[in-house]
ROLOVO-531386 format. One record per residue: y, x, z of N, C-alpha, C, O in turn. Coordinates in pm, whole numbers, plus 50000, padded with zeros to 5 digits. Layout:
N
YXZYXZYXZYXZ;...
//
This chain:
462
611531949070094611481963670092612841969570057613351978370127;613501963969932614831969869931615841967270021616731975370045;615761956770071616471950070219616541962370287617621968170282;615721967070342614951972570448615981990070399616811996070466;615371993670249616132005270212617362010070219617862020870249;617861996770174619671997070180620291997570328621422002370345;619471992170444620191995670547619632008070600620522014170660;618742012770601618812021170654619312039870579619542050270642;619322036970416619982043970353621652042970301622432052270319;622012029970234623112025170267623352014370221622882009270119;624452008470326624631997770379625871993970309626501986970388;626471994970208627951991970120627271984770053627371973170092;626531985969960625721976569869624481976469821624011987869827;623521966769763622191969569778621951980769717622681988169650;620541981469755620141995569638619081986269483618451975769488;619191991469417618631989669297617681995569237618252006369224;616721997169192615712003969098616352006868969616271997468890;616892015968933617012022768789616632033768733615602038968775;617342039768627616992052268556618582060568599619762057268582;617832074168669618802083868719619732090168604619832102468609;620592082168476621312082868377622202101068404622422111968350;622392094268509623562109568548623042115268577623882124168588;621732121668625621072131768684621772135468843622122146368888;621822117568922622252119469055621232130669113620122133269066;621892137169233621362146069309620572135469417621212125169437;619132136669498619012127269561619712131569716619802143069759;620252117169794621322117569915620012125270009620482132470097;618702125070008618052122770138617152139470100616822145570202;616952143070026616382157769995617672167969931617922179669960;618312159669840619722170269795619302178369618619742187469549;618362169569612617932176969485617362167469354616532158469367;617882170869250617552165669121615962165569022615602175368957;615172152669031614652147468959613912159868830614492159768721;613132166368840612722179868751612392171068612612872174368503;611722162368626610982154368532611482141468452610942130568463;612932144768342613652137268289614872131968375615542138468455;615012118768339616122111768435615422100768529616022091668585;614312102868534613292093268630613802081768666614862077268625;612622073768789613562061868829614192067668971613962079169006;614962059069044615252062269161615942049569179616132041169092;616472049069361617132038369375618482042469424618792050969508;619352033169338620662037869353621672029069353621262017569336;623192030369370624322019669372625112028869272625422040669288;625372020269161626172030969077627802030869071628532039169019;628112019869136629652021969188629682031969285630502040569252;628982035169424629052046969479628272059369416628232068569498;627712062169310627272068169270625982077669339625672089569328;625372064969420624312071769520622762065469455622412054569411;622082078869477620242078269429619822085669567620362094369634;618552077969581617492084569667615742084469573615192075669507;615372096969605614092096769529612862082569582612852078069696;612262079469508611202069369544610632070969652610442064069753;610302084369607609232091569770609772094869844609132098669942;610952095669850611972105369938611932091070049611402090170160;612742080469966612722066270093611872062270149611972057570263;610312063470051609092057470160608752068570291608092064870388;609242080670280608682091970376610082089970452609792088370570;611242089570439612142085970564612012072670631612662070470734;611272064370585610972050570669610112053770808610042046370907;609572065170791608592067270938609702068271036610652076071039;609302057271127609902057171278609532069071340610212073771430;608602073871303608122088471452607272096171375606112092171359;607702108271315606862117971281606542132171419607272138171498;605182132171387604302142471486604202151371402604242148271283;604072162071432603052180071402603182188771507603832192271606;602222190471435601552201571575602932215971576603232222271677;603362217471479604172228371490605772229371573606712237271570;605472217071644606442213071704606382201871822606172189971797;606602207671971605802203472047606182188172122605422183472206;607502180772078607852169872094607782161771944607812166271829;607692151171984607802141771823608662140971789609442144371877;609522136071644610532133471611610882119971590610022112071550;612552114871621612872100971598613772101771496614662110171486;613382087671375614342082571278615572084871298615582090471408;616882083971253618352083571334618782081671197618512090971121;619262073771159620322065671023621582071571088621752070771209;622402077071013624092076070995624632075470837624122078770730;625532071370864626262073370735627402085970734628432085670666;627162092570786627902107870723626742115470764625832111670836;626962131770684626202141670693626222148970831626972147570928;625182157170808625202165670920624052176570928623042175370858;624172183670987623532202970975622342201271044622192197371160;621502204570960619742207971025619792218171144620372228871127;619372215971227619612226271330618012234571293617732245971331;617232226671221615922238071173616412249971065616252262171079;617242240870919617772252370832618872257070814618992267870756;620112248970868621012250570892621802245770741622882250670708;621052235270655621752232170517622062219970560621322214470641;623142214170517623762200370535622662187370509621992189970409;622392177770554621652166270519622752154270489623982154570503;622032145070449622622127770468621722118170479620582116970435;622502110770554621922099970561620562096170707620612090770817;619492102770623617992101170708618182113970782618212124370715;618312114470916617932124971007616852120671086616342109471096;616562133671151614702132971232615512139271426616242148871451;615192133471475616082139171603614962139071715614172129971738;615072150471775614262151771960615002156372015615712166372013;614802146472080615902142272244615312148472348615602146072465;614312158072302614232170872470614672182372399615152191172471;614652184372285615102196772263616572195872191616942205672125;617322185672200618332179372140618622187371978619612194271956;617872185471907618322189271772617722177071677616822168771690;618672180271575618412177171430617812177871331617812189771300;617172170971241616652179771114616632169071002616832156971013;616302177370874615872170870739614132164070816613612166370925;613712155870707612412150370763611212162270695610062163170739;611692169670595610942182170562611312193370658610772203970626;611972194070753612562203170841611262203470978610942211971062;610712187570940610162184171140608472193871125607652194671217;608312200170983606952209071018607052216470963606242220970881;608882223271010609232239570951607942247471045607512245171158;607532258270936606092267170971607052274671103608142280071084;606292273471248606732285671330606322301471305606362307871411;605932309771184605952320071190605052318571072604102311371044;606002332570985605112332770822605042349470772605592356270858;604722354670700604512362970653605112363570536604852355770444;606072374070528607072373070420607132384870310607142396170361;607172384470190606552397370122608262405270091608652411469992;608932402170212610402407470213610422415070328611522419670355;609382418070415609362422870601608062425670612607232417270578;607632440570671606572438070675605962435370805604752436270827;607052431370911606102421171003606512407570982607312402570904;605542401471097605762384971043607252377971140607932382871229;607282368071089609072363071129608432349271168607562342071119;609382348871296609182335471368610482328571368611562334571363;610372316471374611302305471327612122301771478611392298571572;613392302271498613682297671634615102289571587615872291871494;615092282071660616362274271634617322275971695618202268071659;617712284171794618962286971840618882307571909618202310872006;619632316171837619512326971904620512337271946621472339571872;620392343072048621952351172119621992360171987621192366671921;623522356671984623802370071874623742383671935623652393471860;623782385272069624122397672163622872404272098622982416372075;621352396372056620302404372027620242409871912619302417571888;621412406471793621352417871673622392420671669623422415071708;622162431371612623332440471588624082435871406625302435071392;623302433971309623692425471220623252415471246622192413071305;624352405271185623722386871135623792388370979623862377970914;623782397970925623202392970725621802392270694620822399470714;621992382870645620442378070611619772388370523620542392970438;618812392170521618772407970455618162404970259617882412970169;618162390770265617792386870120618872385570074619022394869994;620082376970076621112375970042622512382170076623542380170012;622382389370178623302396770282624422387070292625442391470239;624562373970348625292365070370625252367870513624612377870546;625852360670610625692360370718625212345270793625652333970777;624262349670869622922343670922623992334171044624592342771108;624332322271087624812313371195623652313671293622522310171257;623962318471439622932313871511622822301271559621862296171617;624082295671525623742281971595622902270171498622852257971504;622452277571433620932267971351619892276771349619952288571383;618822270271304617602276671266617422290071208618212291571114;616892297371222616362311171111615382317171149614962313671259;614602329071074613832333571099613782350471109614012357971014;613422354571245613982370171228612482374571273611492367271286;612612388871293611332397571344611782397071484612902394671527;610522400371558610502405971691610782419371716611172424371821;610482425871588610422438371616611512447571612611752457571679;612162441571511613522451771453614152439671455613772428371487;615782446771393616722438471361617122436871210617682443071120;616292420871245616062423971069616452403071110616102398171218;617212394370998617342383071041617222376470905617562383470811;616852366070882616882355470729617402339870760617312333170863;617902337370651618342322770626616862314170608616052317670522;616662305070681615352298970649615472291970493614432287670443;616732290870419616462283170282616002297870187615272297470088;616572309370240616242324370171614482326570201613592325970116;614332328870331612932330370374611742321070306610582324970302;612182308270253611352299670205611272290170050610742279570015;612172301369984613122299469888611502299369754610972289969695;611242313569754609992307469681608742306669739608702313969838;607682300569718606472298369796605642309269794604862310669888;605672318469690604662325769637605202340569684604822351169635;606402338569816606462349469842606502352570019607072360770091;605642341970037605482339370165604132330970252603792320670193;603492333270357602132326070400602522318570518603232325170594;602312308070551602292306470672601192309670766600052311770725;601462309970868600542320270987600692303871083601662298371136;599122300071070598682285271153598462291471275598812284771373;597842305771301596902305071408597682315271429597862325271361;598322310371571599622325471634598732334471705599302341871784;597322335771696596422347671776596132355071650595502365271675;596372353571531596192362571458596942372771408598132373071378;595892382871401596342399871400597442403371305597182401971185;598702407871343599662411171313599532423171201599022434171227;600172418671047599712430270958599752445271005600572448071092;598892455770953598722467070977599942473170928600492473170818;600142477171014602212491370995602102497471064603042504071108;600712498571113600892507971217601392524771137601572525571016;601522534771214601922544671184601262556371084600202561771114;601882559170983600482572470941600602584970999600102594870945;601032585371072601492600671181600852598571326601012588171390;600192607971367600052610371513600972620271571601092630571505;601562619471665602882624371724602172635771858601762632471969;602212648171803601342657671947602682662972065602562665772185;604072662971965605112669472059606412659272048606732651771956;607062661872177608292653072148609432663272223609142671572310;611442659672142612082666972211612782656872310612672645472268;613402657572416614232652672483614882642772405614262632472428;616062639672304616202630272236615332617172163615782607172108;614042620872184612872610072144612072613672042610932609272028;612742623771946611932626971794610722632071827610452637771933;609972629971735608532636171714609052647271667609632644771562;609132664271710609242674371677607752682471596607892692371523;606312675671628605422683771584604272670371572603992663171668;603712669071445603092655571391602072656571263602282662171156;600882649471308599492649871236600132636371145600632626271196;599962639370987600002629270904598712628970817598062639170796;598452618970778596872611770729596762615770593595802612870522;598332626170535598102629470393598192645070388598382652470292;598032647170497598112661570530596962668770607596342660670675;596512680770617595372686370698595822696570765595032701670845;597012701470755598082709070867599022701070965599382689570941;599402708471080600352699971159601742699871073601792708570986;602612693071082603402692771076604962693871157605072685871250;605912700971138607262704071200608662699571196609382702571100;609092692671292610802687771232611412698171218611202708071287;612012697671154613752710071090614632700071044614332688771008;615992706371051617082700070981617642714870925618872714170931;617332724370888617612738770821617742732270705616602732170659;618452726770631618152720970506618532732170403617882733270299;619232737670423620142754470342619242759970342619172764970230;617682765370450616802775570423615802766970298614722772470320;615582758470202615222747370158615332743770017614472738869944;616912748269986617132745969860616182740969727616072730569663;615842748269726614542746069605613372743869613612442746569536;613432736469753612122726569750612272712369771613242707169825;611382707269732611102689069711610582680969837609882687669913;610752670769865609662663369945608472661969862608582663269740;606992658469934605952660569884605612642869890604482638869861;606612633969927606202623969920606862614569840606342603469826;608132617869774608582612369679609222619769572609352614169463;609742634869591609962645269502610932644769476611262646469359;611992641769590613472645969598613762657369661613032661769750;614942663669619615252675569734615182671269887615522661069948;614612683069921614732683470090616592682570135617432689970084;616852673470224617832665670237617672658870419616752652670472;618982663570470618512654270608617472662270690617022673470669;617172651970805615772661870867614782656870772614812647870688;613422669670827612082670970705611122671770813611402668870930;610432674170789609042681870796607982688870728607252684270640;607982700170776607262710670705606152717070750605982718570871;605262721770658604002726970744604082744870728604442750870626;603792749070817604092763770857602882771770793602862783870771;602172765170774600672773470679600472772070550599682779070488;601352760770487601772757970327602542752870255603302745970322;602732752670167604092747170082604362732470092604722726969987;604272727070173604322715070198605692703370295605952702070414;606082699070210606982693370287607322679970281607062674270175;608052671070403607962657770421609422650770473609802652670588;610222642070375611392639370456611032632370568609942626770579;612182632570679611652622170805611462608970757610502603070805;612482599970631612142593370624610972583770551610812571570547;610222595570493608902591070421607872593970527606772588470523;608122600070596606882600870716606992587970837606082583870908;608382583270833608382571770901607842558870853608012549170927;607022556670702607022546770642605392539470666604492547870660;605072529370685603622521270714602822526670603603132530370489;601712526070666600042527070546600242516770452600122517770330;600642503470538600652494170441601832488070399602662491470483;602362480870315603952479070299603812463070181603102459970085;604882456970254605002446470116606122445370061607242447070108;605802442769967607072444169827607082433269767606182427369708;608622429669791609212413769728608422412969581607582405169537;609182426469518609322427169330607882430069315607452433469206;606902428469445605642431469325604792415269326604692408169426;604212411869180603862399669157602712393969201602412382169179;601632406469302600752404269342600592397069460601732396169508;599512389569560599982386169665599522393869761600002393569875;598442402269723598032417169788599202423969848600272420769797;599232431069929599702442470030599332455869977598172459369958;600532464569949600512472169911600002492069994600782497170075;598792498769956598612503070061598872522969991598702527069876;599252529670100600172543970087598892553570012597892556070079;598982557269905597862567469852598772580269832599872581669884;598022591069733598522604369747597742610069658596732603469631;597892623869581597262627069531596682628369350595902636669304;597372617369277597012615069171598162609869071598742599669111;598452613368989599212611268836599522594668861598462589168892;600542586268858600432572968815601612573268759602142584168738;602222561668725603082558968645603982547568711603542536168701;605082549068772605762536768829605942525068749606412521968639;605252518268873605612500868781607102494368785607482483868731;607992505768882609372496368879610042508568760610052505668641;610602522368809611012527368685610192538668608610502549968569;608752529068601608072540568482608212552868460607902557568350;608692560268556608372575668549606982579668595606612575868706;606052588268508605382592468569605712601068704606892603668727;604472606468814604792613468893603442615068957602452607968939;603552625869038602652631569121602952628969226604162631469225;602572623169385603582625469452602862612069514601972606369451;603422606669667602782596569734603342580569640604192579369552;602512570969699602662561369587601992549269673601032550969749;602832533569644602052525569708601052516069634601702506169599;599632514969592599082510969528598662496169543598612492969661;598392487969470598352475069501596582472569442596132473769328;595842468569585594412468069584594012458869471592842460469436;594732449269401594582439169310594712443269204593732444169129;596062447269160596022449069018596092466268972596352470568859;595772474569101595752489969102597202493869049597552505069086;597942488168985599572497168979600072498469064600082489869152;600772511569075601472519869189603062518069188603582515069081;603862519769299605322518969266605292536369375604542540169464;606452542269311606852555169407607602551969478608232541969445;607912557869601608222559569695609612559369666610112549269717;610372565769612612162564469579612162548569537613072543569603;611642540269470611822533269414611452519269533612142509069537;610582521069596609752515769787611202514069827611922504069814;611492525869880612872530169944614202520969905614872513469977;614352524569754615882520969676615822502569664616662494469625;614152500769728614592479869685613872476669819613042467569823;614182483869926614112476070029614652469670083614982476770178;615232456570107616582453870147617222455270285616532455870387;618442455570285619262455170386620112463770368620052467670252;621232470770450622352479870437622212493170470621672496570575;622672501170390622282513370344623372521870320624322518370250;623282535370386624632543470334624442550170224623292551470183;625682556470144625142564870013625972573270009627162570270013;625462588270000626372598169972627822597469848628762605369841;627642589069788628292585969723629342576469659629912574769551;629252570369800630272558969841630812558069921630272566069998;632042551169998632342551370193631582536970227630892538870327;631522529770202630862516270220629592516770240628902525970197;629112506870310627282505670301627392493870180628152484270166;626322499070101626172493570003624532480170032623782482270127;624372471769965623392461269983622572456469849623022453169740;621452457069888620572447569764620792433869716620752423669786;621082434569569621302423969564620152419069434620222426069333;619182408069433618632407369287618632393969240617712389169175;619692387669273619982370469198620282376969041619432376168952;621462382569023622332382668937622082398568840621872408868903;622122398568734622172410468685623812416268655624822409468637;623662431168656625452438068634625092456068594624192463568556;626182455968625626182470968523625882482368630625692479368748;625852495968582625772504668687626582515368684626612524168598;627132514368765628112531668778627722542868746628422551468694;626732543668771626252554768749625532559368609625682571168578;624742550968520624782554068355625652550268298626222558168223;626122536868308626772529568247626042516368187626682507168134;624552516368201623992504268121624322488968247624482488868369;624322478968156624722466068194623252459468191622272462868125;623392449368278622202438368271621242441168351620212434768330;621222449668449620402453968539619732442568633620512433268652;618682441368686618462432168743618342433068894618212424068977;618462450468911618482448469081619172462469090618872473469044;620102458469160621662465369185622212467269339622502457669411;622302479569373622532482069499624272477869524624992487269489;625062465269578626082467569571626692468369623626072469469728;628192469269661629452469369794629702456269783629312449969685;630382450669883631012440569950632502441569986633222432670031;632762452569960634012458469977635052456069861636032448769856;634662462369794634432469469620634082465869542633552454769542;634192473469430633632466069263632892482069247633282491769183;631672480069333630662493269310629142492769326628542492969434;628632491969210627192488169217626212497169139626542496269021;625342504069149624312514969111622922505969118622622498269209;622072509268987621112508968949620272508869071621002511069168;618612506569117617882511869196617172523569130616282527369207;617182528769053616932539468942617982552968988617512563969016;618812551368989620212559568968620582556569121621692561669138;620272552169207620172549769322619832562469393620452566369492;618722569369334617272575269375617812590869331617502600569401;618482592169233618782607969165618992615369256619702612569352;618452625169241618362637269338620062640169379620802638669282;620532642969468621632651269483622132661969482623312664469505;620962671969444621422686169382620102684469365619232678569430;620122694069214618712699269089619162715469043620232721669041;618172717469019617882727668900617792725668722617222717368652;618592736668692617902741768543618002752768518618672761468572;617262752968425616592769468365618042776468325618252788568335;619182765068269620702772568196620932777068275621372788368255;620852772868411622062781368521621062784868606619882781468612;621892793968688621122800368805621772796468955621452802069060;622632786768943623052784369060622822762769080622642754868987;622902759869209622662748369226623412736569172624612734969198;622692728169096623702717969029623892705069153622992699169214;625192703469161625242694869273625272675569132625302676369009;625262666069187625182654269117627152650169172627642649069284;627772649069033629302646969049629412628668961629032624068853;630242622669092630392609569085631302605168959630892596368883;632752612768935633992612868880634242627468847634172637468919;634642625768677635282637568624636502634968638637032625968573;637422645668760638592647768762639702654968672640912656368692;638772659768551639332670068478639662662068381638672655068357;640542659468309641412649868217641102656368032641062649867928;640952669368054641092676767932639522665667863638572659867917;640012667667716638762658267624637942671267610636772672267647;638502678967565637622689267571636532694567652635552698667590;636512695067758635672700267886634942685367878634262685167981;634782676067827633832663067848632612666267750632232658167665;632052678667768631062679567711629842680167773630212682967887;628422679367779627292690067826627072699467785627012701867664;626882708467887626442723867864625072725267844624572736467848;624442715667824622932718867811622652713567606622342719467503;622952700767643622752694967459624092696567399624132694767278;625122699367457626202704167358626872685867309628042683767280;626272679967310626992664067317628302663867414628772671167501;628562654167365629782648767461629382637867557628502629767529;629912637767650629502627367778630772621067816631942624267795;630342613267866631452596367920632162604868063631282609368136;633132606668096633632616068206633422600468324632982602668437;633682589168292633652578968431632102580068457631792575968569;630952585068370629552584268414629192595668520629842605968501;628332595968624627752606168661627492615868616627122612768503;627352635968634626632640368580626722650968686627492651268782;625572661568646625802675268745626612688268732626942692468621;626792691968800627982703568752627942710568841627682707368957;628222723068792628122738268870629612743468888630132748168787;630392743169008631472746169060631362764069045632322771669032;630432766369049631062784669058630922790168882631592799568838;629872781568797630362787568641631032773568577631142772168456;631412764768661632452755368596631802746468472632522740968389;630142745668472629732739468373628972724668402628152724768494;629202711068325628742700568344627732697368234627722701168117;626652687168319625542683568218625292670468253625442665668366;624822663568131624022649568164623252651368263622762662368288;622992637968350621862638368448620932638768374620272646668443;620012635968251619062634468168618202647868130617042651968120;619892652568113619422664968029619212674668127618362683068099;619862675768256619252685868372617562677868423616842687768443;616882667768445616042661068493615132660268395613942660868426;615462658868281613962655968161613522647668207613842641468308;612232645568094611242633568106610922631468224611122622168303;610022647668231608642647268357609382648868470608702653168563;610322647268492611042650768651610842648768778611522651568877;609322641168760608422638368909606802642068857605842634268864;606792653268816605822657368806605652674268839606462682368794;604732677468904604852697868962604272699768849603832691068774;604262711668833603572721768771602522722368808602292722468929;601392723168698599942722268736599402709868747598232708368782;600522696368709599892684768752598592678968628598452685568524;598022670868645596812667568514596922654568483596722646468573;597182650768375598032638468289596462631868183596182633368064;595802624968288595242616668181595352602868096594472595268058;596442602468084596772589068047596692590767894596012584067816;597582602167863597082601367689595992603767589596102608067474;594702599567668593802597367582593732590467487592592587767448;594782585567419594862576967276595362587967175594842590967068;596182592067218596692607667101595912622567101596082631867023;595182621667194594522634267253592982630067368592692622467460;592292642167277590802639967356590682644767556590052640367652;591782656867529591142658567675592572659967776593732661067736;592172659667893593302663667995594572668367992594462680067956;595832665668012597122672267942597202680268095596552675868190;598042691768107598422698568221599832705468208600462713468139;599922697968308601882702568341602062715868311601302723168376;602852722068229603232736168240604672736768229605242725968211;605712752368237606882748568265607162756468076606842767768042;607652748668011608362745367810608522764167844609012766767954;608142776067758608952784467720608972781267587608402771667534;610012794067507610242795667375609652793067278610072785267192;608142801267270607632804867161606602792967160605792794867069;606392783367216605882770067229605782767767092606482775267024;604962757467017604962754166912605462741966912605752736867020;605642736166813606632717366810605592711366859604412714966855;606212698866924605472687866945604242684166891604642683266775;603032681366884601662677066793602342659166771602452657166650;602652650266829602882639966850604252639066717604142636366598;605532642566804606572639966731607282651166605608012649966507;606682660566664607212674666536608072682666592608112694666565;608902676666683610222677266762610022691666849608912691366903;610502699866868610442712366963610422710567104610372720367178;
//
């Protein structure tokens, strides 16, 4: 048996049964032993291990699966070489078909042809060789690396959307495989019925499933000012849609979004589906809000819609950068925009040393407050040098001039983003807050703070 191992793994000197002392990497999978320093077989002058199981499963002369419509043959070399299924380096044991002339790891020969990924919400099929002419990006939209067509990966049919198959399959629990290719493709379908269209292609006039009026495109964004989208409760921004019989309004890009949606960061394996209507509390940045929301049928927590939006991945422009900026959530880092460090999912450049919160991502670009009467626009960089003027005009504190804040160009006054936005800053007026039934017996209701208010019941605080 070890005869047998050494040549066809390697052939310099026998292999041996020992204890993996060094925590060798194994030659034939590429990966280290989870469970101590185990046994393995190895030559410790070349400093080579192969796992136990790893050698009895590369001994098959001819592996079959169905997911792949020729068989595969053994092929021994002694140098490495590129999976044409994942495109990660191997050694040693390769799996080869000689009609479709490629390569692979021997875990490569029943890569799944098409899975369901809680990173896309259609499903991605596995192809091993594809014209770049057909995307317009090659970054893998998990890692924003760039995707080689001349190996394996897995993209959509639908859009241009592409993945690294070691990214796409990186953890298990965030992905299904799809056995039976006649089955029904998740629901995305549209929540809009489209009654008018203009010459350029847009839906100009459109029935939405959270609405009981038609709805209208505009890009008037100036007649607008001081109103919100009704689906995530940012300023109206960009084209909208609005309904002509009520106060109601819709950015284009929340009306473009599926009933149903999946989300990497949520821990459920449920599908997340579009509600409306009711008080929740975001599970990514815990703001309450009123306002559309995607609810998860399993464990009922909701994420909002800015927050849907700000961790979807792929490349993205920002008013507040020249670069398209990208998701990144391996690594935690700081944010430009408060200043707090350790963040765990950070929109960043590739360019640059410029990375924003998915929180601070989302801040409105012009707000209101009661101090001023004119529009606070959101300012990236204080150009004004004086220490003095580094104050807020609202709490009278001093503020960090490299942090964000808003400021009014015609009375020349700056404020924390905090302190213009408050707590409730995704919540209307009139909204009904039952969550604090632990401090209070009945229903709380949004109203807008005047003067003669009495202190806090809770904190004392005004």
């Amino acid at each position: 048996m070890l005869g047998t191992i050494s040549k066809v793994c390697h052939c310099k000197h026998p292999l041996a049964l020992q204890f993996n002392i060094k925590r060798l990497s194994c030659e034939i999978c590429g990966e280290t032993c989870q469970e101590g320093i185990g046994l393995v077989y190895g030559c410790s002058p070349c400093k080579f291990a192969v796992h136990i199981e790893c050698v009895s499963a590369s001994l098959d002369l001819v592996v079959e699966d169905k997911r792949h419509e020729h068989p595969f043959n053994l092929f021994t070399r002694r140098s490495s070489f590129i999976c044409d299924a994942c495109g990660v380096e191997g050694s040693y044991a390769s799996y080869i078909c000689c009609t479709c002339n490629i390569m692979v790891h021997k875990k490569c020969t029943s890569m799944p042809r098409i899975i369901k990924s809680k990173w896309h919400d259609h499903r991605l099929f596995h192809k091993y060789f594809l014209h770049i002419e057909d995307f317009r990006v090659l970054n893998c939209i998990m890692c924003n690396d760039e995707v080689s067509t001349d190996h394996g990966s897995y993209y959509c049919s639908e859009c241009d959307v592409i993945f690294h198959v070691k990214c796409a399959m990186k953890k298990k629990d965030s992905y299904e495989i799809v056995e039976n290719e006649d089955e029904e493709s998740p629901d995305v379908s549209s929540i809009t019925k489209v009654l008018e269209w203009n010459d350029a292609g847009e839906a100009t006039v459109i029935e939405h499933i959270m609405h009981i009026h038609r709805l209208t495109l505009s890009d008037r964004v100036g007649e607008y000012d001081n109103k919100c989208c009704d689906g995530c409760l940012l300023p109206i921004s960009d084209s909208f849609y609005y309904c002509t019989q009520c106060d109601f309004f819709l950015h284009k890009v929340c009306v473009e979004l599926p009933k149903v949606k999946q989300a990497w960061h949520h821990p459920c394996q449920s599908s997340l589906v579009l509600t409306s209507n009711e008080v929740f509390r975001c599970v990514v940045c815990h703001y309450l809000s009123k306002a559309f929301a995607y609810k998860c049928e399993e464990c009922k927590k909701s994420a909002c819609l800015r927050c849907i939006i700000a961790l979807t991945p792929g490349a993205r422009t920002y008013l507040g950068h020249k670069h398209p900026v990208f998701l990144y959530t391996e690594n935690r880092g700081g944010c430009v925009a408060c200043g707090r460090n350790g963040i765990k999912w950070l929109l960043r450049c590739k360019d640059c040393d410029f990375s924003v919160g998915n929180v601070c991502y989302s801040l409105p670009i012009t707000s209101q407050h009661k101090s001023n009467e004119h529009l606070l626009l959101l300012t990236y960089h204080d150009d004004n040098s004086y220490s003095e003027n580094h104050f807020c005009d609202i709490c009278e504190e001093r503020r960090d001039p490299n942090l964000w804040f808003y400021r009014c160009a015609t009375c020349d006054t700056s404020t924390h983003v905090n302190c213009v936005l408050g707590k409730y800053r995704f919540l209307k007026l009139g909204s009904i807050i039952e969550e604090y039934k632990d401090i209070h017996e009945h229903p709380l209701t949004v109203v807008k703070k005047i003067y003669y208010y009495p202190n806090c019941n809770f904190c004392s605080e005004p």
